[in-house]
C-alpha positions in Angstrom: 7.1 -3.1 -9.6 9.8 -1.5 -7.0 8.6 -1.6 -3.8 9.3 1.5 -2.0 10.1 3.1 1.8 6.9 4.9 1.6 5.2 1.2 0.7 7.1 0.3 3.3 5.8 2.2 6.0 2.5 2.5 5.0 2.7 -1.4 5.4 3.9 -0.4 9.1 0.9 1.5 9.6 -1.7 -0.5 8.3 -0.3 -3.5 10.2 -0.7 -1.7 13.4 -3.9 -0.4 12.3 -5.1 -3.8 11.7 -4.0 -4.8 15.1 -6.6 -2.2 16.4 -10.9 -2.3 16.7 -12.0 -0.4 13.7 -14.0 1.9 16.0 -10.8 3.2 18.2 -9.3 6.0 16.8 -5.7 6.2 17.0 -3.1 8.6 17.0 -1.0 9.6 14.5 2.0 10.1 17.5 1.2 6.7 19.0 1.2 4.9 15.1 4.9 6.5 14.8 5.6 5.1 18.2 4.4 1.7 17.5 5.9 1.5 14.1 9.1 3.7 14.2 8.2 6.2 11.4 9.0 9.2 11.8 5.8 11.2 12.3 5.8 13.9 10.2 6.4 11.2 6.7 4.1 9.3 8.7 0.9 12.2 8.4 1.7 12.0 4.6 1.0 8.4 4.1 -1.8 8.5 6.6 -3.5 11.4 4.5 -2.7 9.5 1.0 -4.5 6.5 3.0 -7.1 8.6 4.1 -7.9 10.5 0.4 -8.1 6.9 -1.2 -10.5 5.7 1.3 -8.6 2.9 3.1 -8.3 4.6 6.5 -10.5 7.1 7.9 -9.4 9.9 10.0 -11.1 11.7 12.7 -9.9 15.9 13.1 -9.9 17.1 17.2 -10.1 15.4 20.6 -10.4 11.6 20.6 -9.6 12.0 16.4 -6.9 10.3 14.9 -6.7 7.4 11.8 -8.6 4.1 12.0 -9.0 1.2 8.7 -12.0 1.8 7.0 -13.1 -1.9 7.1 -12.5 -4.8 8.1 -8.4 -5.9 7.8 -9.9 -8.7 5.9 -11.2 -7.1 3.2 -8.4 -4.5 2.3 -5.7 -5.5 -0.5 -2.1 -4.5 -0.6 -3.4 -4.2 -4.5 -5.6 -1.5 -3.3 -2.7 -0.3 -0.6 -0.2 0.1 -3.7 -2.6 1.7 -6.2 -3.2 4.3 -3.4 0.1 4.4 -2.7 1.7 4.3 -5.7 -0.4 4.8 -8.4 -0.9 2.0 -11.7 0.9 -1.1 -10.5 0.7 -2.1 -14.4 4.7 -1.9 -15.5 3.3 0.2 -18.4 0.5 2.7 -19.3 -0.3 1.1 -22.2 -1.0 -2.2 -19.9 -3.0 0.0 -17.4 -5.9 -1.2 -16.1 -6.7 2.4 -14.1 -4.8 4.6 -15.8 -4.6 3.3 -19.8 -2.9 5.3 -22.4 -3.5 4.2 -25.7 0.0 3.7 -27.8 0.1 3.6 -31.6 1.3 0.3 -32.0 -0.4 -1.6 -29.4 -2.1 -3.5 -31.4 0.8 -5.0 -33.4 3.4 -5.1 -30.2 3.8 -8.7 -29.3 5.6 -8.0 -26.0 2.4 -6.1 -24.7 0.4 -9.3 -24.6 3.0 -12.1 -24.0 4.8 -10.4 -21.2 3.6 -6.8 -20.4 -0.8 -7.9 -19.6 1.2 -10.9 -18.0 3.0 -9.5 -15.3 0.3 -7.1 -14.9 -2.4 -9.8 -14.1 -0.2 -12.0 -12.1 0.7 -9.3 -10.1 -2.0 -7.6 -9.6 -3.7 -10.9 -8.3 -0.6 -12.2 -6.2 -1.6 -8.4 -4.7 -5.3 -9.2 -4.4 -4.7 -12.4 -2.1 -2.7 -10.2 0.5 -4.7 -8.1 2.9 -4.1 -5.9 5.5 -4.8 -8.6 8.1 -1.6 -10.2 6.7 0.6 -7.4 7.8 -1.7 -7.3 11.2 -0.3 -10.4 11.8 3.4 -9.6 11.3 2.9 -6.7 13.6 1.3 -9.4 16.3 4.5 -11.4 15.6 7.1 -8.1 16.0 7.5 -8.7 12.4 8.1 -4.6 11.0 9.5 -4.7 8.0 12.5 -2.6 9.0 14.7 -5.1 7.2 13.0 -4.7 4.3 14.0 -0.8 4.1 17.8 -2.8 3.5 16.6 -5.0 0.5 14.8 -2.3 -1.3 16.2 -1.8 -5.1 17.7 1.4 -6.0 16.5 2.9 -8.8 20.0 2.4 -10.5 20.1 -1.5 -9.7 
């Protein structure tokens, strides 16, 4: 798993969303101003949030994006699936979106290392929730620091 700067942002966002009473709707101009993403990559990740159910957004006057439940009770695994897609390193290991492979059944690497790192993963995942990152945002903790330790694709 590579985190990403769209992970990265939608962390941002959620954070500051969690900082926020679930029945206050909140705009997507004032959750660019209180994280410092730029709004218009900002609407993306809010609508990819949105279509997977872990905000909710409201269209019109006194619309705008709120969590869907309770900080508590949503997972960065959930965050990253949505975000992301399989957080399995391989389809074949996929718990959401499994592709068979011919030699699954014989490959020694799939169970020793590959379900491995999927399971402790996905847990480690699970124990995180988005009232985690609400209280990084409490602490002016933003993650912009982050952006510089990301792995490039060619590391």
């Amino acid at each position: 798993m590579r985190l990403s700067t769209t992970d990265i942002y939608a962390f941002q966002a959620l954070g500051y969303l969690g900082t926020q009473p679930l029945d206050r709707w909140i705009g997507s101009d004032d959750i660019s101003k209180a994280t410092g993403v730029a709004r218009p990559y900002l609407v993306r990740i809010l609508a990819t949030l949105a279509n997977s159910g872990i905000i909710s957004s409201k269209k019109g006057t006194g619309g705008g994006y709120a969590l869907s439940q309770e900080a508590a009770l949503i997972s960065l695994r959930d965050v990253m699936r949505a975000i992301d897609g399989p957080v399995a390193p391989l389809s074949c290991v996929s718990l959401n979106w499994h592709q068979d492979c011919v030699v699954q059944d014989r490959c020694h690497a799939r169970s020793t290392v590959w379900e491995k790192v999927r399971d402790t993963l996905l847990a480690a995942l699970a124990e995180v929730t988005v009232a985690d990152l609400a209280m990084d945002f409490r602490q002016g903790v933003n993650y912009q620091l982050c952006l510089e330790h990301l792995l490039s694709p060619n590391a």
